[in-house]
PLY file of the C-alpha trace (Angstrom):
ply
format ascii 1.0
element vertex 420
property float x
property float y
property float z
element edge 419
property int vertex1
property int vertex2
end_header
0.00 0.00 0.00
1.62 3.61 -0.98
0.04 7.08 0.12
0.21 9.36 -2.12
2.00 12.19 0.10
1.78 15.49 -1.24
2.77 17.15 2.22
-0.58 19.24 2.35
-2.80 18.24 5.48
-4.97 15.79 3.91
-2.29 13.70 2.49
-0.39 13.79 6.07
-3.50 13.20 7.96
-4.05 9.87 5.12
-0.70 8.37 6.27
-1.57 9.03 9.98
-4.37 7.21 9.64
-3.18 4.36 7.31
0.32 3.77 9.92
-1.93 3.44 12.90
-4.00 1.02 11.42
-1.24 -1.53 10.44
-1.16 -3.22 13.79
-4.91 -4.10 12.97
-4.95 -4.83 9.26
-0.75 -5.63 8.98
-0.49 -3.97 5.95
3.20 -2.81 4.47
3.02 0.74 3.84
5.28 3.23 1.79
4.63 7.04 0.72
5.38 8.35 -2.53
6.29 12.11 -3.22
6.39 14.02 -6.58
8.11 17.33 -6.87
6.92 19.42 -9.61
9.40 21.75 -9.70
6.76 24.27 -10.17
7.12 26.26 -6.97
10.58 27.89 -5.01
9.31 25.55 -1.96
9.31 22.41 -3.73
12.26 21.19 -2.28
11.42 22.28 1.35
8.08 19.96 1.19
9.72 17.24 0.16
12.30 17.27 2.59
9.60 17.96 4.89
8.18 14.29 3.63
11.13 12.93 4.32
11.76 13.54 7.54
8.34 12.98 8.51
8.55 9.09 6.61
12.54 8.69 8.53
11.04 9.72 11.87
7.90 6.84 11.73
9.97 4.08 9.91
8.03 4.42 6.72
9.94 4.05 3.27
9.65 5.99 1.19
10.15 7.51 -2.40
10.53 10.87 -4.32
9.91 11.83 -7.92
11.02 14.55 -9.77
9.08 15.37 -12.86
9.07 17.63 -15.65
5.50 19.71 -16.48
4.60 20.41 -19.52
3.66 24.77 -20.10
2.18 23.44 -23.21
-0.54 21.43 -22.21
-3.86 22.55 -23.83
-5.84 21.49 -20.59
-3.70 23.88 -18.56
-1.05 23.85 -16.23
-2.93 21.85 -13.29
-3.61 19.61 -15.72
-0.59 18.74 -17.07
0.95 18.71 -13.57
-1.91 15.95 -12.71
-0.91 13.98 -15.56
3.04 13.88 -14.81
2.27 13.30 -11.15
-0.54 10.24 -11.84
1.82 8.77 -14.52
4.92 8.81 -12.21
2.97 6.96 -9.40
2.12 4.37 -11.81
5.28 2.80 -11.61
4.95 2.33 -7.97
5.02 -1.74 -6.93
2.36 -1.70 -4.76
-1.14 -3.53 -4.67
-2.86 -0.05 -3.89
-2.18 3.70 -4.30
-4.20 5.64 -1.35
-4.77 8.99 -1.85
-6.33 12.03 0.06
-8.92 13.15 -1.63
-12.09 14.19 0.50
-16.00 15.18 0.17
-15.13 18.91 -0.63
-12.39 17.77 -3.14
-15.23 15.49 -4.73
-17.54 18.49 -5.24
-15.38 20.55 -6.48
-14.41 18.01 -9.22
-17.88 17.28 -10.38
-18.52 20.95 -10.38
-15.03 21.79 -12.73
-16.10 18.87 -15.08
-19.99 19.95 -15.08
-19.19 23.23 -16.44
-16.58 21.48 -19.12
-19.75 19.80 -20.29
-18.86 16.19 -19.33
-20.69 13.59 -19.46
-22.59 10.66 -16.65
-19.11 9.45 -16.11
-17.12 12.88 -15.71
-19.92 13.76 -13.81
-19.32 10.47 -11.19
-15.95 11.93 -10.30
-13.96 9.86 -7.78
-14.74 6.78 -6.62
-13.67 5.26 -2.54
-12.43 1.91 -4.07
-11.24 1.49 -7.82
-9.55 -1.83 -8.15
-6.54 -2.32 -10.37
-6.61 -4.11 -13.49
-3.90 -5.84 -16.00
-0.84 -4.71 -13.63
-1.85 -1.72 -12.35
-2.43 -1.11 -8.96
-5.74 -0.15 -7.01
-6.78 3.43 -6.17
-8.04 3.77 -2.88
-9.59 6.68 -1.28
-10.70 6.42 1.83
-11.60 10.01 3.06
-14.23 10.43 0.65
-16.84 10.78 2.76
-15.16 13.70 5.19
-14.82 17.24 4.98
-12.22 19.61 4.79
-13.11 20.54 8.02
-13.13 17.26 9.52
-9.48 16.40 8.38
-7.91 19.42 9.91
-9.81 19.35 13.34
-8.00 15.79 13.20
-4.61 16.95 12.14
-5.01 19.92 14.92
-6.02 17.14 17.76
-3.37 15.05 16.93
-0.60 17.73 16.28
0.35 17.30 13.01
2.57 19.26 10.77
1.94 20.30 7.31
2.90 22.27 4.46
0.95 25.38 2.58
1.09 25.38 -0.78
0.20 29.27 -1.78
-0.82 28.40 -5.12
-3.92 26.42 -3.94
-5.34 29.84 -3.14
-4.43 31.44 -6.87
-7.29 31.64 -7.74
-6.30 32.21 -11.92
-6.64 28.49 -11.74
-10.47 26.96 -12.26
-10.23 24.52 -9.74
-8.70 26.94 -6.77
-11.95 29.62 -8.16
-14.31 26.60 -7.65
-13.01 26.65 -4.10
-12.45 30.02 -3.04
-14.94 31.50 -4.63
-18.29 29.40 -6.72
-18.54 26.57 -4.42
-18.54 29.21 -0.84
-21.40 31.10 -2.82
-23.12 27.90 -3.42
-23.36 26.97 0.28
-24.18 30.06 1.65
-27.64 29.23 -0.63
-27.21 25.71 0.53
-25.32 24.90 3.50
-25.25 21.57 2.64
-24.10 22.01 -1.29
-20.77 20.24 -1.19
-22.26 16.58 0.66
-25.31 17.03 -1.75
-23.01 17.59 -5.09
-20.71 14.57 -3.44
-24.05 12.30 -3.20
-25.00 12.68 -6.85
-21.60 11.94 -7.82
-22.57 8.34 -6.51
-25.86 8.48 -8.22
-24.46 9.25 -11.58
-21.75 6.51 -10.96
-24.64 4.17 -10.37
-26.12 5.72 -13.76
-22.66 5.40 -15.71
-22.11 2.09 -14.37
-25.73 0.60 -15.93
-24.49 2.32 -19.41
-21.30 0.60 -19.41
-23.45 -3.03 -18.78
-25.48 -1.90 -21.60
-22.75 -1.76 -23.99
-20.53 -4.47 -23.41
-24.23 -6.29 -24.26
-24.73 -4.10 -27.04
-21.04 -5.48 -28.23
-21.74 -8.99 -27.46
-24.99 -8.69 -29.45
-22.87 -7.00 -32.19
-20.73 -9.98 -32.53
-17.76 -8.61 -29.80
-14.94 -5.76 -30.62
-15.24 -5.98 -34.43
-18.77 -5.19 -34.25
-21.37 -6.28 -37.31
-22.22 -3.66 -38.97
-26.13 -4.17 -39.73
-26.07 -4.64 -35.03
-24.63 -1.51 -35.06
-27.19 0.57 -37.45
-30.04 -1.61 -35.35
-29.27 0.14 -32.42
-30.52 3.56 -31.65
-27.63 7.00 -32.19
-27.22 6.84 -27.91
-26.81 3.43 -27.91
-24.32 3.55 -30.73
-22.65 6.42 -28.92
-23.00 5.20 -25.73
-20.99 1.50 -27.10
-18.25 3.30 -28.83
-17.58 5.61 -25.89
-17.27 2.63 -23.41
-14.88 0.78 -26.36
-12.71 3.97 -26.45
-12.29 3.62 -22.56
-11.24 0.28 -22.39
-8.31 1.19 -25.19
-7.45 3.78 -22.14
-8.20 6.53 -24.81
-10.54 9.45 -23.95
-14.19 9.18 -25.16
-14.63 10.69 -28.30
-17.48 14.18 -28.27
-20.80 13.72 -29.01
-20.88 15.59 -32.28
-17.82 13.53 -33.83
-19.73 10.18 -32.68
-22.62 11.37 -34.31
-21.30 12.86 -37.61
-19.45 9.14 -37.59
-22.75 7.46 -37.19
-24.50 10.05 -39.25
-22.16 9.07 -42.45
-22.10 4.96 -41.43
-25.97 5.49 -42.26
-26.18 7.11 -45.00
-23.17 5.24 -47.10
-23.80 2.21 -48.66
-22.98 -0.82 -47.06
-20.31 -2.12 -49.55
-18.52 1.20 -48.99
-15.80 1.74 -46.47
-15.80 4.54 -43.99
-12.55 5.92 -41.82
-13.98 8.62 -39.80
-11.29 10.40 -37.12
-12.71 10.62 -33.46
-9.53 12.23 -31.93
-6.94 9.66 -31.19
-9.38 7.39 -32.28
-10.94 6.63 -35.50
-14.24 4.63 -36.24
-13.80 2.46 -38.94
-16.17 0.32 -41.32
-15.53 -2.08 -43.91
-16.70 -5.62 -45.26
-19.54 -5.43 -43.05
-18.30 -4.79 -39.55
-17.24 -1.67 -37.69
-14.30 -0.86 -34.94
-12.23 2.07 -33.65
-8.38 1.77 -34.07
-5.48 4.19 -33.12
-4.94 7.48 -35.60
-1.62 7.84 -36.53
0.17 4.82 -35.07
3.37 3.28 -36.61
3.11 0.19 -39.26
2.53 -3.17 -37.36
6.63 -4.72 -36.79
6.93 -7.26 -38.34
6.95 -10.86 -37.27
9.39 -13.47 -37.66
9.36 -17.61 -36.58
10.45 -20.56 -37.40
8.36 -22.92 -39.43
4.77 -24.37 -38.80
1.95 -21.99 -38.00
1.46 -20.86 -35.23
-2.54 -20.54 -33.37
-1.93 -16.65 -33.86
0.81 -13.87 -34.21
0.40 -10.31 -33.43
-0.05 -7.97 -36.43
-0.76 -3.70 -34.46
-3.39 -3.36 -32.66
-4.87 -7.09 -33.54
-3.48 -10.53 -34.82
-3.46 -12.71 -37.42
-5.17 -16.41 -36.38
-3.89 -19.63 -38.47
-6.97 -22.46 -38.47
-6.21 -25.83 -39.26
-8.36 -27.25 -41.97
-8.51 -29.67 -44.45
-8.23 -29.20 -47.79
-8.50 -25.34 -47.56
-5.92 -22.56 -46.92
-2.39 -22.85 -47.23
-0.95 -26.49 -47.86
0.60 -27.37 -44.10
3.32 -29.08 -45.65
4.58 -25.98 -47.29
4.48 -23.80 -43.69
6.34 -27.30 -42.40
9.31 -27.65 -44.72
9.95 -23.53 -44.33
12.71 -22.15 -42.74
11.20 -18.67 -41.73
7.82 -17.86 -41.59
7.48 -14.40 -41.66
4.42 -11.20 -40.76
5.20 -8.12 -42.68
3.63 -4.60 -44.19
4.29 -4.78 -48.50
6.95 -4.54 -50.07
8.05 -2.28 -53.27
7.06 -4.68 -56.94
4.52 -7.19 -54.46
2.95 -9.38 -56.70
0.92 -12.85 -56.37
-1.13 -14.92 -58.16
-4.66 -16.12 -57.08
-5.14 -19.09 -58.76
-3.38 -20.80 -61.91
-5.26 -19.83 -64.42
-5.23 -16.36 -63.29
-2.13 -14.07 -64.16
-0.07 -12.35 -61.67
-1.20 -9.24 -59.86
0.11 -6.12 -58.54
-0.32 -5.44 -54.90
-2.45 -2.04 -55.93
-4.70 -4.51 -58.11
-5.14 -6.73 -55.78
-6.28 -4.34 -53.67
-8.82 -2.34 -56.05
-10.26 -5.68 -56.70
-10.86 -6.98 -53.39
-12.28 -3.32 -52.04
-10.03 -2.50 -49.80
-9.77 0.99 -49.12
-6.54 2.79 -49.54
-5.94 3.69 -45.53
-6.14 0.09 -44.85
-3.54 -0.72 -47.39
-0.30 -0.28 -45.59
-1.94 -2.63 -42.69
-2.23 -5.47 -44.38
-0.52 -8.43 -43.15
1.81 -10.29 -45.58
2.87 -13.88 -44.82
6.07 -14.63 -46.28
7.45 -18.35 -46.73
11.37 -18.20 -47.09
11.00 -15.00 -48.66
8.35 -16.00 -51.30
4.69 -14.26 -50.97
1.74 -16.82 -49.40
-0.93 -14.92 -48.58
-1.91 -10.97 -47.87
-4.68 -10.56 -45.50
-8.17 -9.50 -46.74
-7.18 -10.46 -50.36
-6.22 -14.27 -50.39
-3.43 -16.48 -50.97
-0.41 -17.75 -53.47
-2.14 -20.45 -55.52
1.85 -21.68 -55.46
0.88 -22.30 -51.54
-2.26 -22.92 -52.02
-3.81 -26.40 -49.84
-4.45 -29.49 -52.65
-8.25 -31.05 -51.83
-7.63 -33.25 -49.19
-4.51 -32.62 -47.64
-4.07 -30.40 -44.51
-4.08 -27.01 -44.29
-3.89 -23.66 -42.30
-6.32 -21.12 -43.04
-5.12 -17.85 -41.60
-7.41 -14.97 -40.89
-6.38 -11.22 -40.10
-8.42 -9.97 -37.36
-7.48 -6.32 -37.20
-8.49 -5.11 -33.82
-7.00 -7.31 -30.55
-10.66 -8.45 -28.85
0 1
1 2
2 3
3 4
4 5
5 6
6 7
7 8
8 9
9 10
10 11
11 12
12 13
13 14
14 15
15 16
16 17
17 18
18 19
19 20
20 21
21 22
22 23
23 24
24 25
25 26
26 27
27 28
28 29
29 30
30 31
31 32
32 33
33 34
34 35
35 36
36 37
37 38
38 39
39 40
40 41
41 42
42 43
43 44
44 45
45 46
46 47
47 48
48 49
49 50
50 51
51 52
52 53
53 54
54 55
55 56
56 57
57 58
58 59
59 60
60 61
61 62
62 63
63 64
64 65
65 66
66 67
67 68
68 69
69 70
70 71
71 72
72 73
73 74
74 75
75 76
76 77
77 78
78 79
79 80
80 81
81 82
82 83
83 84
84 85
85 86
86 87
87 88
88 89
89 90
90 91
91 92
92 93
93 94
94 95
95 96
96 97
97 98
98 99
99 100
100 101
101 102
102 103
103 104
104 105
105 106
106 107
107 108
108 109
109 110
110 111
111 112
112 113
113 114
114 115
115 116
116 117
117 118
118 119
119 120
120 121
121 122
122 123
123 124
124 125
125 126
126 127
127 128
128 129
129 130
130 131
131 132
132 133
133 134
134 135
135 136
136 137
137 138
138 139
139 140
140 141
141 142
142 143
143 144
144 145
145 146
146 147
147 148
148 149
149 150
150 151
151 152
152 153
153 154
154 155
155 156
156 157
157 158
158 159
159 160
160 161
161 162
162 163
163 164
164 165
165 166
166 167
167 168
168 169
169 170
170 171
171 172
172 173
173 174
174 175
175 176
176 177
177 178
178 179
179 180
180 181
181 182
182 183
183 184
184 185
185 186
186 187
187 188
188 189
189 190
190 191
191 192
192 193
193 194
194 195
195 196
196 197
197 198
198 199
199 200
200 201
201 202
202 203
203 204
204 205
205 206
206 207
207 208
208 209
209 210
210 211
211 212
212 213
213 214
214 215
215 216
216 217
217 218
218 219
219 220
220 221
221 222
222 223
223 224
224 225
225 226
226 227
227 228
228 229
229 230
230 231
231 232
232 233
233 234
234 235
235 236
236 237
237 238
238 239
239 240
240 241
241 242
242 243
243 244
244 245
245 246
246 247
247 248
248 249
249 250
250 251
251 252
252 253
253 254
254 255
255 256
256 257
257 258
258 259
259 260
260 261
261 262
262 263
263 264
264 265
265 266
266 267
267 268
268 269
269 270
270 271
271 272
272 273
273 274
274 275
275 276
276 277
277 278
278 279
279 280
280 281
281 282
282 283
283 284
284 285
285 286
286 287
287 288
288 289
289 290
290 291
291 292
292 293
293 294
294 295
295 296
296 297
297 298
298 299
299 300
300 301
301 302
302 303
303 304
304 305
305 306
306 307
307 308
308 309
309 310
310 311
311 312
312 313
313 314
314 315
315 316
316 317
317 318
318 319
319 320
320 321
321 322
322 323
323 324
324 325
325 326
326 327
327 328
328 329
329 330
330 331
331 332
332 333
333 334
334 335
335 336
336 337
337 338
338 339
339 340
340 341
341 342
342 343
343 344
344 345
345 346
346 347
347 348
348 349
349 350
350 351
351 352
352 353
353 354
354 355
355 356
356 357
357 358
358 359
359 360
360 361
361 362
362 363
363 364
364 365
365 366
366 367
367 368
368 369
369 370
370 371
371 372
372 373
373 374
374 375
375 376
376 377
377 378
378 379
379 380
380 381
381 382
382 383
383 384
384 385
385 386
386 387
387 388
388 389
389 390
390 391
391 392
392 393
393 394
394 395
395 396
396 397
397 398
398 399
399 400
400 401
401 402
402 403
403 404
404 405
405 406
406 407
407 408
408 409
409 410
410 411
411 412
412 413
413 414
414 415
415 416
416 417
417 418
418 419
């Protein structure tokens, strides 16, 4: 378990708490610090960390990261986004952080008036497990004040650092503090637990979308979704499914006019014709009678080299290519057996193969132009190569020199483009 330990009095009051409740729960505990550079006391708070973490036998670790001016979201945000990524590489099973009731209601207010969404609009959650390698979030404050953590950090005499800027109020989130959200609960006393309890509600909300999707997707036919599911379902549900598929490529949801402009054109083209519509670091493809969002701008696939025999699948970008055995179809087994090198690449300058015997040798742009395939996709393509010699290109076909006699066995390998 690692506390995030800025120095302020929330973060110090968190590790109080957390290193008098080891002898109960026997957790090991460590603090992590990140220096931003971004203020002439920088270096005085996390000294101050460290001799707080020396004097109760706690390790502990410092980062030192560099801020980018540049960001477009602003200064605290980029400063967020350096500080989140560093803790990341923490080896821990949870990351604990600070955060309390007033720092939830000032979050769902900053992200209200950016127009977010249910799930902006949810804010923080107490317990957010981890997931592929990445630790847990924990925080466990949540549901106190501002108020209520000082009184504590007074009655058990605490030390803390100020950090001036959190009253600068040129940035939106110190205004929300110092200034909107004080307006608000002179109004309504009770503003900030109010705001904090529909955060929970529009969780709850958020959380029945995503189960929605994933069984819009499975009733789609999974990642690569079928195109005639997709136009079944209604614009929010389309939205709401490609939204929830851009999360869980840990890309930011796409805007609701971009979704539907992309839906809006996947309508009103014809089915046989293929659609690459950019979403932001995202784009929402169509072709062959299925739909899927892949990255904009990424690097060719690398390619892929093995001994011979196929393998059950290789990876090809952001999906793989899957080898079948069959009989009598595909590419003849023997041929894959006897290689050398079996090899996954992008085209090469003069590609050329022939589809069947009688047929005469193609160029790769042919090839192409006759089996649809629009030009973005082109460079994509997976091309299995047998000790140098062309087999098969994905979404066209394969060699009729490799091609599986009736009877015999065979490999049948299929490109599916997006990893699912």
């Amino acid at each position: 378990m690692c506390c995030a330990l800025s120095g302020g009095v929330d973060s110090i009051v968190l590790l109080d708490l957390l290193a008098g409740l080891q002898s109960r729960f026997g957790h090991a505990l460590c603090a992590a610090h990140v220096n931003h550079g971004l203020n002439p006391a920088a270096s005085a708070w996390q000294a101050h960390c460290t001799a707080l973490c020396s004097h109760r036998g706690i390790p502990f670790i410092a980062f030192t990261v560099d801020v980018a001016r540049d960001d477009h979201e602003g200064l605290e945000s980029a400063a967020r986004k350096a500080r989140h990524a560093v803790l990341e590489t923490v080896e821990c099973d949870w990351l604990v952080f600070g955060h309390h009731r007033d720092d939830q209601a000032e979050t769902v207010l900053f992200r209200l008036f950016r127009g977010t969404g249910l799930r902006g609009a949810s804010a923080m959650v107490a317990v957010e497990p981890g997931a592929e390698g990445r630790a847990g979030r924990l925080r466990p404050m949540l549901g106190f004040g501002r108020a209520d953590i000082r009184d504590w950090a007074h009655a058990h005499a605490l030390t803390w650092v100020e950090d001036d800027s959190n009253t600068d109020c040129r940035f939106a989130r110190n205004d929300i503090r110092h200034r909107i959200l004080p307006a608000i609960e002179t109004a309504y006393p009770s503003a900030s637990a109010s705001i904090a309890r529909a955060a929970a509600h529009f969780r709850e909300a958020s959380d029945l979308l995503d189960e929605l999707a994933a069984s819009d997707e499975h009733a789609c036919g999974g990642r690569m979704l079928r195109r005639d599911g997709v136009l079944a379902l209604s614009d929010a549900r389309v939205a709401n499914l490609l939204r929830w598929q851009a999360r869980r490529c840990g890309m930011p949801a796409p805007s609701r006019a971009r979704l539907l402009e992309a839906l809006r054109q996947l309508r009103a083209a014809p089915a046989v014709r293929p659609l690459y519509f950019p979403l932001g670091d995202l784009a929402c493809c169509a072709y062959r009678g299925e739909v899927w969002l892949e990255s904009v701008g990424g690097g060719l696939p690398a390619p892929c080299h093995w001994g011979g025999t196929a393998a059950v699948e290789k990876p090809w970008g952001d999906g793989r290519v899957v080898f079948s055995a069959a009989k009598g179809r595909g590419i003849a087994r023997a041929a894959l057996d006897q290689a050398a090198k079996l090899s996954l690449v992008t085209r090469s300058a003069g590609l050329r193969m022939r589809l069947a015997p009688e047929r005469p040798s193609r160029t790769f742009k042919n090839l192409c132009q006759e089996a649809g395939i629009p030009a973005w996709m082109r460079d994509r393509l997976p091309v299995l190569e047998v000790d140098g010699s062309v087999a098969w290109i994905g979404g066209i076909g394969i060699d009729a020199a490799f091609a599986c006699p009736p009877g015999d066995e065979g490999f049948v390998p299929e490109w599916v483009p997006v990893s699912s």
